[in-house]
C-alpha positions as CSV (number, residue, x, y, z in Angstrom):
1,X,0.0,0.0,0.0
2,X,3.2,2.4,1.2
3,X,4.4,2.0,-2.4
4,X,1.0,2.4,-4.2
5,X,0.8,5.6,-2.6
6,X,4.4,7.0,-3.2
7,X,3.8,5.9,-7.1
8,X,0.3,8.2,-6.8
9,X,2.3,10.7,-5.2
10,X,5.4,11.0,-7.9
11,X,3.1,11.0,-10.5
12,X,0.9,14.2,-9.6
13,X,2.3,17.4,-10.4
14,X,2.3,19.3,-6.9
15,X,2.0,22.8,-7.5
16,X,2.1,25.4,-5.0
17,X,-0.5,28.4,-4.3
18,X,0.1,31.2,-2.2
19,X,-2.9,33.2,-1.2
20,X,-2.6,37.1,-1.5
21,X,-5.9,38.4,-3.3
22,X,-7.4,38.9,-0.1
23,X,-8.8,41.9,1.0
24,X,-6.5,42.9,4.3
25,X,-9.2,44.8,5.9
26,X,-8.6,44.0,9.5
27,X,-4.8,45.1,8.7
28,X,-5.8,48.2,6.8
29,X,-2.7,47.4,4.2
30,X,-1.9,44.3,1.7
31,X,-0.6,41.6,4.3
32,X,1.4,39.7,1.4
33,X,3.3,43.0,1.5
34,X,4.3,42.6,5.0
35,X,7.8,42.4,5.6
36,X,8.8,40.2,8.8
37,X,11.7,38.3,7.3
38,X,14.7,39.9,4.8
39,X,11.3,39.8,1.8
40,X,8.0,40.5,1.6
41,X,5.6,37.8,2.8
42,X,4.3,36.7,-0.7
43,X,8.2,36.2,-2.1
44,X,9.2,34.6,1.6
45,X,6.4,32.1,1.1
46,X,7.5,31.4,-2.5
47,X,10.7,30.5,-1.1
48,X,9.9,28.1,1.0
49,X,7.0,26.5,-1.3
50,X,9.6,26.1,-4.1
51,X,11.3,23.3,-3.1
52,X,8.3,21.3,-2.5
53,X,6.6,22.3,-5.7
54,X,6.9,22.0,-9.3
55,X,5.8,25.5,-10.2
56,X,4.5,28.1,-7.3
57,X,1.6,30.4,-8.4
58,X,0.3,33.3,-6.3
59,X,-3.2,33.3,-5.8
60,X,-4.4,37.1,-6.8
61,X,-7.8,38.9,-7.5
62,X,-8.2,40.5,-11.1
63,X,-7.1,43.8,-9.8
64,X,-3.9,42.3,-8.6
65,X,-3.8,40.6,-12.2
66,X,-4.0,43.8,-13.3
67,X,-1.0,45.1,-11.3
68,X,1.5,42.3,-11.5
69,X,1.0,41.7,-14.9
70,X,5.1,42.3,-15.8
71,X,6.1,40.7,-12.2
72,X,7.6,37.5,-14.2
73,X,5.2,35.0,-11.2
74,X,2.9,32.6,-12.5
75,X,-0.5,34.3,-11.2
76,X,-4.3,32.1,-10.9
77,X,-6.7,35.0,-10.9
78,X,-9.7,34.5,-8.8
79,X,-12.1,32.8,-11.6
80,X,-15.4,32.0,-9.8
81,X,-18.2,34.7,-9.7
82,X,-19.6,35.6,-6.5
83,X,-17.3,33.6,-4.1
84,X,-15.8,35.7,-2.2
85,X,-12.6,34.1,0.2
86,X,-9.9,31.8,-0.4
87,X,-12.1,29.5,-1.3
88,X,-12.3,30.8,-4.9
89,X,-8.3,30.5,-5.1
90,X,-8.1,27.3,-4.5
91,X,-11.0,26.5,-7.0
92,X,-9.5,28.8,-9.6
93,X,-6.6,26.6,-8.9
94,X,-8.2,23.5,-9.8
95,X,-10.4,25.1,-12.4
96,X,-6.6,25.9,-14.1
97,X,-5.0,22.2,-13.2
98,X,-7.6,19.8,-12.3
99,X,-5.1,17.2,-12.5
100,X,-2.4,18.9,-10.0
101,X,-2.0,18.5,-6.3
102,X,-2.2,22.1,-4.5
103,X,-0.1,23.1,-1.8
104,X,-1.6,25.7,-0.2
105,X,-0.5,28.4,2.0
106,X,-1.9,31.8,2.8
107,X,0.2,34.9,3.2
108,X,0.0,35.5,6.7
109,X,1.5,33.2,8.3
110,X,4.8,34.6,9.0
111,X,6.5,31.9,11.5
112,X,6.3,28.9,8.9
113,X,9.2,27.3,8.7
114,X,10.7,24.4,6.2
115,X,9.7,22.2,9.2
116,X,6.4,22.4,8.9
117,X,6.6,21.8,5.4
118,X,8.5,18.8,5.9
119,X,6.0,17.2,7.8
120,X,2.9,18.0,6.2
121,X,4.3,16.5,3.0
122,X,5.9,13.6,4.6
123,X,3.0,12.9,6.5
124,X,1.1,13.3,3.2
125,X,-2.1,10.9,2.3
126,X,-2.6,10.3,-1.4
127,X,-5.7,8.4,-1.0
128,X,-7.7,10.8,1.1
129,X,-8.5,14.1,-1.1
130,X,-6.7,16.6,1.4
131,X,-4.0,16.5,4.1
132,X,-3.5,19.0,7.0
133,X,-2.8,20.0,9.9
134,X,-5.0,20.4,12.8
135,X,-5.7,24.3,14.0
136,X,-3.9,26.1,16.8
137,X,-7.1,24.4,18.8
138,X,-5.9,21.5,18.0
139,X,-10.0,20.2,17.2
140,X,-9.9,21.1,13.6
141,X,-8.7,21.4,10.3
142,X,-6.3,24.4,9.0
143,X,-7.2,25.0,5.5
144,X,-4.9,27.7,4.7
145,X,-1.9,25.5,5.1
146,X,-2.7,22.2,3.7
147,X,-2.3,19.8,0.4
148,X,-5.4,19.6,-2.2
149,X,-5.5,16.1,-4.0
150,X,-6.8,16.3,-7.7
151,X,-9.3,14.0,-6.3
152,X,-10.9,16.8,-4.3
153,X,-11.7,18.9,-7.5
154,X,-14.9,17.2,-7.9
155,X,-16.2,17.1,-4.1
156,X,-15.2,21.4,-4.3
157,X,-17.6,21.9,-7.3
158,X,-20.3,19.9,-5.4
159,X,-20.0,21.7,-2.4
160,X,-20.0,25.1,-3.8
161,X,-23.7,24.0,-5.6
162,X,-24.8,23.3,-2.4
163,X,-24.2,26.7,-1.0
164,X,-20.6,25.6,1.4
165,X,-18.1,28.1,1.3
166,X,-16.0,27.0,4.3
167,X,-12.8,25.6,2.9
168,X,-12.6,24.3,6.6
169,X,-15.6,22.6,6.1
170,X,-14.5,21.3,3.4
171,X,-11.8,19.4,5.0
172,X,-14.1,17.8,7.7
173,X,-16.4,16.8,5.3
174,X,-14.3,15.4,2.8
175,X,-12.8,13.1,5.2
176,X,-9.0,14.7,5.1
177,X,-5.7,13.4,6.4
178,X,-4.9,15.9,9.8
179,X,-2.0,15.6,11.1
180,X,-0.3,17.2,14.7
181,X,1.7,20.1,13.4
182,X,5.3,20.0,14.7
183,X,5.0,23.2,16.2
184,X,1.5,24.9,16.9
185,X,3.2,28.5,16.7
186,X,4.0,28.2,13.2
187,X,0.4,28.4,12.2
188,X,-0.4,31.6,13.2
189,X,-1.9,34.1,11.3
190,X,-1.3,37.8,11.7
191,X,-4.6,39.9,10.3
192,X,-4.3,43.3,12.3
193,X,-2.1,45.5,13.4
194,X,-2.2,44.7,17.1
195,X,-1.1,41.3,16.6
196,X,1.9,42.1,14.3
197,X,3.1,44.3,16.6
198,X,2.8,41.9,19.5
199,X,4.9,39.4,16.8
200,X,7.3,42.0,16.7
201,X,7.6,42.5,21.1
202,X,7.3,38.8,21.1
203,X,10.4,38.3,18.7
């Protein structure tokens, strides 16, 4: 079975998608601008999603499209009418390559490390249609840093007919492969300006 499922895995182009097209409100300024390393946040997660991933794409709305048009990175512009959220990344993803594997990060998530990485992909299912992590709650899924199986394309597309727009939901209803993260912290997400400074007094 271990080698059925390695075979599965080699075979599936695993792309990478790094959500930015969101709309930043609570932090009142584009978060995949955010500098807490030696790069912005969107070419920081890049970095570590490269080695991981056969091509990295950046998850952008069509004004973004707009605006990184010259920027040299492979762009997915949000494709799905009326669906607000990341949700409509990762479909635009799969609406792009329905046969690719997506590993999928969002932007603000600024204490990732290659650790984490390393275990969600070791720990990898190719059977089940999604693998990730449990939350910082340690009772659900995290959807905003986990690994999309083509086989999920189709269970996605039914969903969103039935009015679910939860990409968490998603995961608990699609019966995904969650796994302990190797360090909790690393899943945080940063949305507002109180808790990047308190990352900042913390580091």
């Amino acid at each position: 079975m271990e080698s059925e499922t390695s075979n599965v895995r080699n075979a599936v182009v695993l792309n990478g998608l790094v959500l930015i097209g969101g709309r930043s409100t609570r932090m009142g300024r584009d978060k995949s601008l955010l500098t807490y390393h030696e790069k912005n946040q969107r070419e920081h997660m890049t970095d570590l999603l490269s080695p991981y991933c056969d091509t990295v794409f950046w998850s952008v709305n069509k004004q973004q499209a707009l605006e990184l048009a010259d920027s040299g990175q492979p762009l997915i512009v949000d494709a799905i009418d009326n669906l607000v959220g990341p949700l409509n990344g990762i479909m635009s993803a799969f609406k792009t390559q329905p046969g690719a594997a997506w590993l999928v990060v969002a932007c603000d998530m600024p204490l990732l490390t290659s650790r984490t990485f390393d275990a969600l992909l070791a720990g990898r299912n190719s059977a089940k249609p999604a693998t990730a992590f449990y939350d910082s709650d340690g009772r659900f899924p995290e959807p905003l840093l986990a690994l999309w199986e083509p086989s999920v394309w189709p269970l996605l597309q039914e969903a969103v007919a039935a009015g679910r727009y939860s990409p968490r939901q998603m995961l608990m209803l699609t019966d995904a492969h969650l796994l302990t993260p190797p360090d909790v912290q690393e899943l945080l997400n940063i949305n507002d300006p109180v808790a990047q400074v308190a990352l900042k007094h913390q580091g």
